[in-house]
KEBA-464001 format. One record per residue (C-alpha): x, y, z. Coordinates in nm, 3 decimals. Example, Ala and Ser with C-alpha at 12.3 -4.5 7.8 and 13.67 -1.06 7.14 Angstrom:
2
r px = 1.230 | py = -0.450 | pz = 0.780
r px = 1.367 | py = -0.106 | pz = 0.714
This chain:
357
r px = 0.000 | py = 0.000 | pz = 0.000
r px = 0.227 | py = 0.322 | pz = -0.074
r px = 0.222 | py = 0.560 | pz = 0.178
r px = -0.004 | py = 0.834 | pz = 0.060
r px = -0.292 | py = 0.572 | pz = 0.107
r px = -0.262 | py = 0.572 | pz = 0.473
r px = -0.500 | py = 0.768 | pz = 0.668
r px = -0.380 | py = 0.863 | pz = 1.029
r px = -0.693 | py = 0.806 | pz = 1.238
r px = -0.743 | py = 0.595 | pz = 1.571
r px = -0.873 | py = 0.565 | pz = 1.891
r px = -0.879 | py = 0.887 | pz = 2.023
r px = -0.937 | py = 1.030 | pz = 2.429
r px = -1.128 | py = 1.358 | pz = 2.337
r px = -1.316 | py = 1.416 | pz = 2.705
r px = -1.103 | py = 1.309 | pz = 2.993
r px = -1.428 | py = 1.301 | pz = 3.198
r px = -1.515 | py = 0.988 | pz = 2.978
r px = -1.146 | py = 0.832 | pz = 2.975
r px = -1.258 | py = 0.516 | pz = 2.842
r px = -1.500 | py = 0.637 | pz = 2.602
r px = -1.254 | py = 0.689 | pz = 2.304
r px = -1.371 | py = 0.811 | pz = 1.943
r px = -1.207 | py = 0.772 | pz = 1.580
r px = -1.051 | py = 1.059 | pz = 1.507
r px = -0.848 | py = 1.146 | pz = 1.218
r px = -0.470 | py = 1.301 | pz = 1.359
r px = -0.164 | py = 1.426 | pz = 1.183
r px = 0.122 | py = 1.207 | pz = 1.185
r px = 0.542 | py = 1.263 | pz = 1.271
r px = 0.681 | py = 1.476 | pz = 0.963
r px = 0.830 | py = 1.228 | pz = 0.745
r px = 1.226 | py = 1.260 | pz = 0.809
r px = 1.493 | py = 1.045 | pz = 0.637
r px = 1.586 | py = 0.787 | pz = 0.953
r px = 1.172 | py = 0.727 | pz = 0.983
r px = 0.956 | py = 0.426 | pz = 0.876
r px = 0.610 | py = 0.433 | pz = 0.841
r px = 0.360 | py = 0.109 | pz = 0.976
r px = 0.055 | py = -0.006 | pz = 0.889
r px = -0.060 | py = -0.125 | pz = 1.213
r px = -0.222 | py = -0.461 | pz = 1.298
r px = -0.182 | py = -0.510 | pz = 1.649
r px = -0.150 | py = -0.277 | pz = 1.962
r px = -0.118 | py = -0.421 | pz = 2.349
r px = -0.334 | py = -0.216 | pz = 2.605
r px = -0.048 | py = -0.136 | pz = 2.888
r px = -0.163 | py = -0.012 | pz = 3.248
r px = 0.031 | py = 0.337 | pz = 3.110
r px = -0.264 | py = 0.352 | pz = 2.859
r px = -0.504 | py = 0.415 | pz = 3.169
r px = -0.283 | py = 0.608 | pz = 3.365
r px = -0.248 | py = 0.847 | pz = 3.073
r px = -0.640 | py = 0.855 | pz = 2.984
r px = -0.714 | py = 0.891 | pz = 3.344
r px = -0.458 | py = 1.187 | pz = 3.371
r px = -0.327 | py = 1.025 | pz = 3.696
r px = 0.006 | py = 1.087 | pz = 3.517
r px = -0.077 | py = 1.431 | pz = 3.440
r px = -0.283 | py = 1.632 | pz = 3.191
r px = -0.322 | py = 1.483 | pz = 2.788
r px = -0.263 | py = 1.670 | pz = 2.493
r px = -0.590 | py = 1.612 | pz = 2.323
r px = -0.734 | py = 1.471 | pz = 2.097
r px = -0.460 | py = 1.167 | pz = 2.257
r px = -0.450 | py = 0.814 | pz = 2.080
r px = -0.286 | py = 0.617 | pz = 2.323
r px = -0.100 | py = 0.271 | pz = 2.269
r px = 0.248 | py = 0.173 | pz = 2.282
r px = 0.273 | py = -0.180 | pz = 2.232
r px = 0.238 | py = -0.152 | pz = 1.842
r px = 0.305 | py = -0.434 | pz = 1.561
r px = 0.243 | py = -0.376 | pz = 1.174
r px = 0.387 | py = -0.338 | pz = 0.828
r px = 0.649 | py = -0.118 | pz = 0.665
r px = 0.485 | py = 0.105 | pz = 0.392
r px = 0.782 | py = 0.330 | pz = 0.381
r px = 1.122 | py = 0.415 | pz = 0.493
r px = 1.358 | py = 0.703 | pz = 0.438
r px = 1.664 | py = 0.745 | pz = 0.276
r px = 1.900 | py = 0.708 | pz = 0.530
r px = 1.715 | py = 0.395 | pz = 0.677
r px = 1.888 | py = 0.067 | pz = 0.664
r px = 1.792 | py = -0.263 | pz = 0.755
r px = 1.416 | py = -0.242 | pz = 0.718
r px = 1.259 | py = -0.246 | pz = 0.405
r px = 0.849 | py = -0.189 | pz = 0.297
r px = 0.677 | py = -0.510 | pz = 0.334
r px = 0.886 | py = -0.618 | pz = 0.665
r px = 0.683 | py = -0.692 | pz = 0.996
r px = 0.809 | py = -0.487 | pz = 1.251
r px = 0.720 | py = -0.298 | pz = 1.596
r px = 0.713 | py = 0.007 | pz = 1.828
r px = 0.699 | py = 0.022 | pz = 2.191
r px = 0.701 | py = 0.302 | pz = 2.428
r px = 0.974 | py = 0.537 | pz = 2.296
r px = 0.974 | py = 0.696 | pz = 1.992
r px = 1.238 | py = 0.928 | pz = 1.969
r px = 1.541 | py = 1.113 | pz = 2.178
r px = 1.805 | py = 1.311 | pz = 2.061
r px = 2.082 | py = 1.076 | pz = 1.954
r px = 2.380 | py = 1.270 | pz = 2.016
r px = 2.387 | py = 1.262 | pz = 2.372
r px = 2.629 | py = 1.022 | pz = 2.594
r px = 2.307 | py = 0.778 | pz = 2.704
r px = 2.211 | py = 0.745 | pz = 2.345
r px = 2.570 | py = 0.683 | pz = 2.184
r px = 2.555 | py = 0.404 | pz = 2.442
r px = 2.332 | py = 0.210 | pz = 2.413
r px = 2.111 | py = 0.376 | pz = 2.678
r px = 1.878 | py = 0.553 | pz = 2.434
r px = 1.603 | py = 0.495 | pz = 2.680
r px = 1.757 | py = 0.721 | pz = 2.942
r px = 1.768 | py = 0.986 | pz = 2.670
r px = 1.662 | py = 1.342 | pz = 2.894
r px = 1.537 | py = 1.395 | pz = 2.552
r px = 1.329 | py = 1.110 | pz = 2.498
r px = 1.029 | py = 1.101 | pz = 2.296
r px = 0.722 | py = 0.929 | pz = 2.435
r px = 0.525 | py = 0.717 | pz = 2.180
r px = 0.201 | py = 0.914 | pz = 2.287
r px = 0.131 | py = 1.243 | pz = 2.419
r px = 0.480 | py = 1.377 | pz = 2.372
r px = 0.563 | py = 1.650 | pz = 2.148
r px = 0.794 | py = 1.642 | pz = 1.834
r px = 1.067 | py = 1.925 | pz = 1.798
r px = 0.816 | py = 2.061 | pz = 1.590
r px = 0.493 | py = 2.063 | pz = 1.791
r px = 0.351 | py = 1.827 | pz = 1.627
r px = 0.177 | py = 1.581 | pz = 1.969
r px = 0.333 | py = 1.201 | pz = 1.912
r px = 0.005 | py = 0.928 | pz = 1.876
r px = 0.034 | py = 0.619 | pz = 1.971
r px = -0.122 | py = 0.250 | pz = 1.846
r px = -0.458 | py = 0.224 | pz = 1.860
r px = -0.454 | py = 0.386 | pz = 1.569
r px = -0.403 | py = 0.297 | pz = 1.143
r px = -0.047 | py = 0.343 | pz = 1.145
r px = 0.261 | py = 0.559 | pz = 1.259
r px = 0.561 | py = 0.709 | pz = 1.180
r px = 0.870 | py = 0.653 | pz = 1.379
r px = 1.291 | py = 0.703 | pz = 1.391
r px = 1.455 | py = 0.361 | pz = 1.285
r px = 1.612 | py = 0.326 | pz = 1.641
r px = 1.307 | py = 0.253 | pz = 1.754
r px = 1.162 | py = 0.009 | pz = 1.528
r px = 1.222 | py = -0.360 | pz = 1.561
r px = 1.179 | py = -0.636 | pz = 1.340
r px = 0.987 | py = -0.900 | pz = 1.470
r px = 1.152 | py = -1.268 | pz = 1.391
r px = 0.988 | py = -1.493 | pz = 1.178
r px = 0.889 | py = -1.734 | pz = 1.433
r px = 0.691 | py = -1.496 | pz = 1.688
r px = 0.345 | py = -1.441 | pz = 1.568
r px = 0.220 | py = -1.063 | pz = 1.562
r px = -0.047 | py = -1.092 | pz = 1.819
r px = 0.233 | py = -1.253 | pz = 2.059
r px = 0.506 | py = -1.034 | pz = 1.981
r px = 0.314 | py = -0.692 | pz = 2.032
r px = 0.274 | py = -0.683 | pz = 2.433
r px = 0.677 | py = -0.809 | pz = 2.458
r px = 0.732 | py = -0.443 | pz = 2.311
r px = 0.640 | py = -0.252 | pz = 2.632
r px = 0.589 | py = -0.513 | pz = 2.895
r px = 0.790 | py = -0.763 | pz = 2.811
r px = 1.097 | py = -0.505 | pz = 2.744
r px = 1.020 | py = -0.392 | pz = 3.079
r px = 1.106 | py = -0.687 | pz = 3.284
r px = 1.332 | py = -0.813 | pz = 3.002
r px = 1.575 | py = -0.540 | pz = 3.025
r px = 1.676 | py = -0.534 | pz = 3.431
r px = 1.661 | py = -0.899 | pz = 3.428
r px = 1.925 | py = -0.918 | pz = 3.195
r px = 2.104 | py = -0.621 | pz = 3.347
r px = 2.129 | py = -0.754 | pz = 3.660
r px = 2.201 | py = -1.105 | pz = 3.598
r px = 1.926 | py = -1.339 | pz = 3.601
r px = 2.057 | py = -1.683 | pz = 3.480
r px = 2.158 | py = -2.005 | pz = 3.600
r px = 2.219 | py = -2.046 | pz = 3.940
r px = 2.027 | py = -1.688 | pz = 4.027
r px = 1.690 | py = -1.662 | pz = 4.263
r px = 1.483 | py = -1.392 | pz = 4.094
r px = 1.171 | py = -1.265 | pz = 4.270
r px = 0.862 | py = -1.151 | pz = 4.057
r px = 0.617 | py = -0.893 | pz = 4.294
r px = 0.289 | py = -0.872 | pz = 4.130
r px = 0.156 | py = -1.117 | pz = 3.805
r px = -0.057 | py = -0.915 | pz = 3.621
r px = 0.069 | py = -0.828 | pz = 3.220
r px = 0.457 | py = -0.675 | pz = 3.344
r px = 0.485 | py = -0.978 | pz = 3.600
r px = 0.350 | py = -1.256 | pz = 3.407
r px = 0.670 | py = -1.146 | pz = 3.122
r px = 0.855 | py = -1.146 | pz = 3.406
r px = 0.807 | py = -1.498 | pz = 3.542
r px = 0.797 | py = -1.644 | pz = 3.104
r px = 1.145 | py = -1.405 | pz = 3.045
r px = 1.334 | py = -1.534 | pz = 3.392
r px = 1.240 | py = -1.915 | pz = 3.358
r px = 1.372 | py = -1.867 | pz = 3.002
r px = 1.693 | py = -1.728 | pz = 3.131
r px = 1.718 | py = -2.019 | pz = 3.342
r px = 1.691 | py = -1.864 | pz = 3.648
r px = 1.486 | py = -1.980 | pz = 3.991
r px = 1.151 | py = -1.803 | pz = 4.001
r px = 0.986 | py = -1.702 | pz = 4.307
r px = 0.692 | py = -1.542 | pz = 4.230
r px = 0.462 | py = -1.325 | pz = 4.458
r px = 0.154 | py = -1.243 | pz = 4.468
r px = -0.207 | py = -1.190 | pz = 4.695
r px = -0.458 | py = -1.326 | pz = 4.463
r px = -0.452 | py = -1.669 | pz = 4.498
r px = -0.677 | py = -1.685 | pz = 4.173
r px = -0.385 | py = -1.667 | pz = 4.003
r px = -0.204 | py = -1.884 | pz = 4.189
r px = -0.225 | py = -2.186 | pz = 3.899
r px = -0.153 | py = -1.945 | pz = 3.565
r px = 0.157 | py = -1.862 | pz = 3.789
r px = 0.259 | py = -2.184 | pz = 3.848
r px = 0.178 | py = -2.336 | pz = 3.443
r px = 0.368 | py = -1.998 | pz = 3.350
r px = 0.682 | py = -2.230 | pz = 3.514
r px = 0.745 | py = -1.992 | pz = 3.841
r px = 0.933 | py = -2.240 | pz = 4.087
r px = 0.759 | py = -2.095 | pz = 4.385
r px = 0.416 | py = -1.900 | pz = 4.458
r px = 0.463 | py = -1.666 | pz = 4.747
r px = 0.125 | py = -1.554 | pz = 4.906
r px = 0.202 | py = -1.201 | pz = 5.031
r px = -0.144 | py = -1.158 | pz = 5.224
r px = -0.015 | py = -1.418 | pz = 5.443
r px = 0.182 | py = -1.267 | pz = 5.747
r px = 0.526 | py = -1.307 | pz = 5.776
r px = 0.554 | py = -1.429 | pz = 5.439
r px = 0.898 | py = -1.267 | pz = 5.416
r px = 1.025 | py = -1.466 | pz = 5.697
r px = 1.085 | py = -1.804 | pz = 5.538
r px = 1.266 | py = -1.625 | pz = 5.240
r px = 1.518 | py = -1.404 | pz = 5.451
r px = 1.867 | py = -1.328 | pz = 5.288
r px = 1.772 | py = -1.572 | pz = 4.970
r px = 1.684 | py = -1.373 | pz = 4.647
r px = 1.964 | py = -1.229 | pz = 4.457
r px = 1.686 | py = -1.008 | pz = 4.236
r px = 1.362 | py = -0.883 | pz = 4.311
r px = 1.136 | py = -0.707 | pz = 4.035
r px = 0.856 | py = -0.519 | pz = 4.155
r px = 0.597 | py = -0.454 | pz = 3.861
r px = 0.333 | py = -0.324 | pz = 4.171
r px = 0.175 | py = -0.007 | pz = 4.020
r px = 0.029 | py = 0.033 | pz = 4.361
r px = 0.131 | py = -0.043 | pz = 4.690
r px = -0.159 | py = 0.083 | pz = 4.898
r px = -0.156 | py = 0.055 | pz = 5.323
r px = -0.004 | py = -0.142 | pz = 5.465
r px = 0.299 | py = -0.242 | pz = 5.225
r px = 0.642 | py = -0.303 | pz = 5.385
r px = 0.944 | py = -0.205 | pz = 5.145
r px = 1.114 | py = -0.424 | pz = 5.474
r px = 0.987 | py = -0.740 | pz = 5.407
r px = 1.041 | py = -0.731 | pz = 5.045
r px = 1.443 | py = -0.589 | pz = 5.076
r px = 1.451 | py = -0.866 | pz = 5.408
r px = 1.446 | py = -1.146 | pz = 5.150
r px = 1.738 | py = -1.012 | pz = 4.935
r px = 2.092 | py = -1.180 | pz = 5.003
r px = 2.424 | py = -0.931 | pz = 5.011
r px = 2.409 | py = -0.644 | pz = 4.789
r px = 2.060 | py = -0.761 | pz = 4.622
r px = 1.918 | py = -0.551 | pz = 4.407
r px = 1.513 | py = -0.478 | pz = 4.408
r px = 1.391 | py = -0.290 | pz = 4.086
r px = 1.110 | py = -0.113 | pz = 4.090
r px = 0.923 | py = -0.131 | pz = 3.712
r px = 0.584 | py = -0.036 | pz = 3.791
r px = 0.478 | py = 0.301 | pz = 3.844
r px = 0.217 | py = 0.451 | pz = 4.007
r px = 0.025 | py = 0.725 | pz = 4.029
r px = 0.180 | py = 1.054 | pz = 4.092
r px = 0.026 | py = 1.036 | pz = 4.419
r px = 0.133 | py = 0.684 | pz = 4.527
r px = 0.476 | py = 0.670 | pz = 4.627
r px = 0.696 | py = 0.388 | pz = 4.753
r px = 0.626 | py = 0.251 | pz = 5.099
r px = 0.816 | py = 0.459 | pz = 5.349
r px = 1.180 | py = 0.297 | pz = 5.439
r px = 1.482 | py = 0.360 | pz = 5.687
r px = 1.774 | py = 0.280 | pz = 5.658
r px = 1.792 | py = 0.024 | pz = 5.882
r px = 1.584 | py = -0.200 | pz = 5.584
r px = 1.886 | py = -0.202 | pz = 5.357
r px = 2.198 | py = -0.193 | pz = 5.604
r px = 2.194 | py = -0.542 | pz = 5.733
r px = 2.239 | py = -0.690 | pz = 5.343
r px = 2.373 | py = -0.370 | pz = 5.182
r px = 2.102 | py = -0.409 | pz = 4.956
r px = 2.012 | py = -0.178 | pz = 4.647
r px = 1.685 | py = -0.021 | pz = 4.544
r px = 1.625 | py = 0.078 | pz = 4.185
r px = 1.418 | py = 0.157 | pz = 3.886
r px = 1.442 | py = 0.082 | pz = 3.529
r px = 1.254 | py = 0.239 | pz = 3.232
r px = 1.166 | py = 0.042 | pz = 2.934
r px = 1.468 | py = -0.109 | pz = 2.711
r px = 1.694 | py = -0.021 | pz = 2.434
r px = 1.682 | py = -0.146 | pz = 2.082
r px = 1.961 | py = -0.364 | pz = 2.144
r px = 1.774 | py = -0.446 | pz = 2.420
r px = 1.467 | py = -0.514 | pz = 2.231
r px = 1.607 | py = -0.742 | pz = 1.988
r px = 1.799 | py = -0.937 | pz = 2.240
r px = 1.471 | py = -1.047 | pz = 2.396
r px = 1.316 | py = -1.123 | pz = 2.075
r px = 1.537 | py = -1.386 | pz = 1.987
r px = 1.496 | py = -1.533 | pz = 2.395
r px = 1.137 | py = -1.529 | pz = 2.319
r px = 1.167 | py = -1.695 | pz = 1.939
r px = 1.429 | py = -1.932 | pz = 2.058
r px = 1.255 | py = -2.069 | pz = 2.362
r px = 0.878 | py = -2.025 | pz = 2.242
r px = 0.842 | py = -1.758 | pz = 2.488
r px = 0.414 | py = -1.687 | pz = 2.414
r px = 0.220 | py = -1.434 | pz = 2.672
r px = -0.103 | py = -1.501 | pz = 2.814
r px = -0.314 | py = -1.274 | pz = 2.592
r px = -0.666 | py = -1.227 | pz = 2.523
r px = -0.745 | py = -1.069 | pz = 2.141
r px = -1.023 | py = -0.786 | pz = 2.061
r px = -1.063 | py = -0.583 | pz = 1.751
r px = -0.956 | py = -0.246 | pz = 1.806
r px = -1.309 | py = -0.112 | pz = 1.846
r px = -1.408 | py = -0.320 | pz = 2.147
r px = -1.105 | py = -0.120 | pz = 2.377
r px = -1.317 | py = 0.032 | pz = 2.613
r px = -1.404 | py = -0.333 | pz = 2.751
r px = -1.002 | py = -0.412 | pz = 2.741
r px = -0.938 | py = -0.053 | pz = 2.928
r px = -1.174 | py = -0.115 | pz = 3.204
r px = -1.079 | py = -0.500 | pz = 3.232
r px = -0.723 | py = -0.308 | pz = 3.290
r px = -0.861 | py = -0.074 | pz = 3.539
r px = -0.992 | py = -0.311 | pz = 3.722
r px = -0.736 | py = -0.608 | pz = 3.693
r px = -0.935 | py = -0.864 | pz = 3.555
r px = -0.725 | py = -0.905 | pz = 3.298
r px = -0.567 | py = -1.234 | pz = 3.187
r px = -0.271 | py = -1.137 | pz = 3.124
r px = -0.308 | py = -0.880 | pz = 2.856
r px = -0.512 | py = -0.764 | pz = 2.578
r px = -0.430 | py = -0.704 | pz = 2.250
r px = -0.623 | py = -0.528 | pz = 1.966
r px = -0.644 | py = -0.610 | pz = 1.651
r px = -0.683 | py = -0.371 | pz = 1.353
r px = -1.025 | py = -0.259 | pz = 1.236
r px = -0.996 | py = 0.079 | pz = 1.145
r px = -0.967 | py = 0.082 | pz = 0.686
């Protein structure tokens, strides 16, 4: 389909009053530069930041907003200076869309820590124009940030790995999960679920926790080695000094929540990352320093991937048969995968699938 056939139109938030109430709305797209590719889209993941956004508990949206950052489709068009991708290829986007590539974080491989970055929604190009994101007909985006997905990961599969699956992926291999590792997983909803598939596959031991104790079986088929129940008291007890990684996806802590127990359980200078983020006004359990001087633990965050990233965990997830617990929709039935979201009764994640033409 050449490129001037597209028509930029989605999904869009136009009264924050009615967040999940979203109506098709044409949009202009990125100006067309010579490192961009443009995508058909066929797939978008709904991510917990899509309802943080809509329900501005992240701060206000530049409206009309199409959110969606977990994107899969085809190449209609690439610019000159592109290399590697070519129209026709299947490829993705996931929560970054842009950053300034000259700076010291970029030239490194850190491209995600860009103080520059560009979000894949409700950011602003250096020309005003507001970035849109996936549930949407297509999108235009800098080659650093478009991966090619490998032939043996289907589309509907590969499109939530893009933002949570990158998201656990990345400080699990940062901080050495592997063989002969004990990696904690806080919270199994979409982020923790990729976290328990993506540290099994590393071939580390998988401890994963969690209060529902619905879940309890999908966590155990997923192949964590143990199912913590953190509504039981004490639970941290039996675990004391024995993880060497913990990787909180928790976008909400709520009363109640010891930072303590969970930095109790990690041996000598144990690390516990913090992926999940809440809203603006739900910060970390309170802490002293007594909680991390008897292990000389560490506390962290870590904020999406980079391409090299990306691609890395890909090939884990083609190699191994790495497939997320996902539940398809077409793209016009989002306001019952938002509120499913909302109110975390998804299974692990949804997915839409194109219907917009």
């Amino acid at each position: 389909m050449p490129s001037e056939e597209l028509e930029f139109k989605g999904y869009a938030l136009t009264d924050p009053s009615k967040w999940s109430a979203l109506n098709v709305t044409s949009f202009q797209p990125k100006t067309f530069q010579p490192e961009d590719v443009e995508i058909a889209i066929t797939h978008c993941g709904v991510c917990g930041s899509d309802i943080h956004t809509l329900r501005q508990s992240w701060g206000e949206s530049k409206l009309p907003l199409v959110v969606g950052h977990e994107i899969v489709g085809k190449v209609t068009r690439v610019g000159d200076k592109v290399s590697g991708i070519k129209p026709g290829d299947r490829v993705g986007v996931g929560a970054q869309i842009g950053s300034c590539m000259k700076c010291r974080a970029c030239k490194t491989h850190y491209e995600n820590y860009c103080p520059q970055s560009i979000n894949t929604y409700n950011s602003e190009y250096p020309d005003g124009i507001v970035s849109q994101g996936g549930y949407s007909t297509a999108i235009r985006a800098h080659q650093q940030y478009v991966f090619p997905i490998p032939d043996g990961i289907e589309s509907r599969h590969a499109a939530s790995m893009l933002c949570a699956g990158l998201t656990v992926f990345s400080p699990l291999k940062t901080y050495g999960a592997g063989p002969g590792k004990k990696v904690g997983i806080v919270g199994i909803g979409g982020l923790g679920h990729y976290a328990v598939l993506f540290a099994k596959a590393m071939g580390a031991e998988v401890y994963a926790f969690t209060h529902d104790q619905s879940k309890v079986d999908d966590i155990k088929k997923m192949g964590a080695d143990h199912v913590i129940d953190t509504a039981k008291k004490d639970y941290a007890k039996s675990y004391a000094g024995m993880l060497d990684l913990i990787v909180s996806t928790r976008d909400s802590y709520g009363a109640g929540a010891s930072m303590g127990d969970y930095l109790s359980m990690l041996f000598v200078h144990g690390k516990f990352i913090s992926v999940g983020i809440p809203d603006s006004d739900d910060p970390l359990p309170s802490l002293h320093p007594f909680d991390f001087a008897s292990n000389g633990c560490l506390i962290g965050g870590s904020k999406i991937g980079s391409k090299k990233d990306c691609l890395e965990m890909l090939e884990l997830a083609r190699a191994k048969g790495v497939k997320p617990w996902i539940e398809e929709l077409p793209m016009k039935d989002v306001q019952k995968a938002l509120k499913a979201v909302h109110e975390n009764t998804v299974r692990y994640r949804y997915v839409l699938t194109q219907d917009l033409h």
